[in-house]
N, C-alpha and C positions, 0 to 999 in steps of 0.2 A: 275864488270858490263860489260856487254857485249850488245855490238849493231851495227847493220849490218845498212849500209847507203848506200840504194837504191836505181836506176835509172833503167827506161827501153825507150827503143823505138820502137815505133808501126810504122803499117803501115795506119793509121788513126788515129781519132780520136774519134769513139764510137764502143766499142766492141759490142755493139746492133745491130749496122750496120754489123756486120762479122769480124770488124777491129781484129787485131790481134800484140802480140808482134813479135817481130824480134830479138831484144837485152836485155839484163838483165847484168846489171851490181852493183856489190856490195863489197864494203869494210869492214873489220871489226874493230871494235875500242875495246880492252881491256882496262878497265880503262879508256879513253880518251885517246889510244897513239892507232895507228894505227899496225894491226900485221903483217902486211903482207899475210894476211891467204883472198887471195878476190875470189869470183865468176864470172865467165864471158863468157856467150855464146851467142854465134849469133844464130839465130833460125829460120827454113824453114817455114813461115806461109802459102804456100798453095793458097797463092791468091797473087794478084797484089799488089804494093805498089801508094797510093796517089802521086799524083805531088808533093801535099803542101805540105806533111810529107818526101817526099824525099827533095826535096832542104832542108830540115829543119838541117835532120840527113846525107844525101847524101849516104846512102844505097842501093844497088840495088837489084831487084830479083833475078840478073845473079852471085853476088856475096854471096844468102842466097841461091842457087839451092841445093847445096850440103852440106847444114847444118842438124844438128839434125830436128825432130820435139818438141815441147814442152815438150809432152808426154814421150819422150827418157828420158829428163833431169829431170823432175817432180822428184825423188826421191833425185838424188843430191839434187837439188836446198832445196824444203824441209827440208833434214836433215841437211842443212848449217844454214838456218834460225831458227830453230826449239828452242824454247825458249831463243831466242833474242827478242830485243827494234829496229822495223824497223828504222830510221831517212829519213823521205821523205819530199821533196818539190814539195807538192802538193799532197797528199798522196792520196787523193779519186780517181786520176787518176790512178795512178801505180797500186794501190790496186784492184779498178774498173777491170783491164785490167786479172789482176794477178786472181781472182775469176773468172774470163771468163773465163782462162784458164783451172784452175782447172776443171771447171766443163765439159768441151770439153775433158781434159783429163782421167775425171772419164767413161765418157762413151766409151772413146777409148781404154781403161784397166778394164775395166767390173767393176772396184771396184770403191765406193765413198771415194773421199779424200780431202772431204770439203771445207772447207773457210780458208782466210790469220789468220783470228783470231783464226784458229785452233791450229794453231804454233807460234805465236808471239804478242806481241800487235805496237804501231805504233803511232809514235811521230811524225808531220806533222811539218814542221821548216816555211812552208808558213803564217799561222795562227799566229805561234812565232814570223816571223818579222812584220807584222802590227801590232802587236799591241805594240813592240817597236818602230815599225819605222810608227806610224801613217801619212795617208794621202801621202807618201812617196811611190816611187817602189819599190817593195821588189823581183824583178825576181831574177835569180840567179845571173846573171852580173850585177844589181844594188847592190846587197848585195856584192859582191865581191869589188866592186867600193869602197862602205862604210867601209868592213874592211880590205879592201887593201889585199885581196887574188889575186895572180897573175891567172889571166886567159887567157893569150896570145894565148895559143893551141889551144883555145875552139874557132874555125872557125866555126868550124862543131859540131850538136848535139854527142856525144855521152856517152852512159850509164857507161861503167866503169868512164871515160872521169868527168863526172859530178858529180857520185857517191866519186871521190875524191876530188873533190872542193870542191862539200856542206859539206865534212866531215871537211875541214877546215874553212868553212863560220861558219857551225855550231857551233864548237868548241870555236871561236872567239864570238860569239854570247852566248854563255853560258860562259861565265867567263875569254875569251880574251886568252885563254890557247890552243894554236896552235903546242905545241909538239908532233907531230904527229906521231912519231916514238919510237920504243921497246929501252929503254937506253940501253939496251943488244947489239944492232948494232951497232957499232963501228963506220960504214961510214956514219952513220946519224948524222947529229949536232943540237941542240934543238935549237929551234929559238921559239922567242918570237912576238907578233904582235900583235898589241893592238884595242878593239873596239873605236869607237869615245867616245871624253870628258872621257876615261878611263887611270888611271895612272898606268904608269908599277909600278910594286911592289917591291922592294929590299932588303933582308935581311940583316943589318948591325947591328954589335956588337954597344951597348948604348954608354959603353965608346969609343967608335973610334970616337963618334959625338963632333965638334969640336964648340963650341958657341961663338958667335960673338955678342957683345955686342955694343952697339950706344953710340956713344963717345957724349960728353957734346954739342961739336956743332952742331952735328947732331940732337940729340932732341931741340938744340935751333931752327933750320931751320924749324924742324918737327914742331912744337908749332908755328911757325910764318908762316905758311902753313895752320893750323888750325883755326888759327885768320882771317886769307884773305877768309876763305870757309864760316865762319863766317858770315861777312862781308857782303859778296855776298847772302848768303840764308839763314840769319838768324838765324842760329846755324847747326853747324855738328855735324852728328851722333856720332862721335867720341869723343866729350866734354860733351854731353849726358851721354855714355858711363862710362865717368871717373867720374863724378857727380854720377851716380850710384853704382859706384862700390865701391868711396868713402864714400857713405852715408852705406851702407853693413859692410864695415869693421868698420866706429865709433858706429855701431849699438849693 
């Protein structure tokens, strides 16, 4: 399984408006373990950057003057993503931004080279956390909060930057499984990191499990424990329990 987990930065916020990307950043995950194999260009959009969108990401025009244009990259980019599973937070955004371009790039290259959905389809993690994590924030630094992804660097917006956090928010969010790295690399060491109310998992041999049995006084405590709950609420569930469990076996 292969899937590219994508981040961009613009210099607005509606590519209707002219807005345009700046940065594309992208990891790729084989299997769920990260390959090291990622994408990442800064890009000359040609126009001014928003106030709001620079304090966000802290980019400047003076430091995209001498970047590619989109257009340049279109073919890389493309054949990186080209039958992979995007992973986006917020996907209509990126996606939105990414078709804008395309199509800016089909007419600056005479030829059409269609839509995101032409190469890939695209799994949106924003949609997947509301509706585990109802009525809750699900931005990326509340999802990081919740499964305790370190995001310390993340001062500032940025697309590689983010494209590897979600890919460990994500991972933690589909089954708590945060070994991000090829076991093939030696200097990586698998770490484990668990969603909320989820238990780490351990494989242990049957017989190595050692049983510890309730000594006579201990059930006697137990049993005069049960009688006081008794007592107090008119029968526990637990005497319930053995009443039925008893009536099943003489049955």
């Amino acid at each position: 399984m292969r899937q590219i987990v994508l981040d961009t930065e613009t210099t607005g916020l509606e590519p209707q408006q002219g807005h345009k990307i700046i940065e594309i950043g992208c990891v790729e995950l084989i299997e769920r373990k990260l390959s090291g194999n990622h994408f990442h260009r800064y890009l000359n959009p040609q126009r001014a950057i928003d106030q709001g969108a620079q304090q966000v990401h802290g980019i400047t025009s003076e430091f995209l003057s001498d970047k590619p244009l989109f257009q340049d990259v279109v073919e890389d980019f493309l054949a990186y993503v080209k039958d992979a599973e995007l992973v986006i937070h917020n996907a209509p955004f990126d996606i939105g931004f990414l078709n804008h371009e395309l199509d800016l790039a089909s007419k600056a290259l005479g030829r059409k080279l269609g839509k995101m959905s032409d190469y890939c389809s695209v799994l949106d993690t924003l949609p997947l956390a509301r509706k585990m994590h109802p009525g809750q924030k699900n931005n990326l630094d509340a999802l990081c909060k919740r499964y305790m992804v370190d995001n310390s660097r993340r001062d500032l917006h940025g697309a590689l930057l983010d494209s590897e956090i979600l890919a460990e928010v994500y991972l933690a969010m589909t089954g708590g499984q945060v070994n991000m790295f090829s076991t093939d690399d030696p200097s990586r060491q698998n770490t484990e990191a668990q969603p909320e109310q989820q238990t780490r998992r351990v494989n242990v041999q049957a017989d190595s499990l050692k049983v510890l049995r309730a000594t006579p006084e201990e059930l006697s405590e137990h049993e005069s424990r049960l009688d006081a709950i008794d007592k107090n609420s008119g029968g526990s569930i637990w005497h319930q329990l053995d009443g039925k469990i008893n009536q099943l076996e003489n049955s």
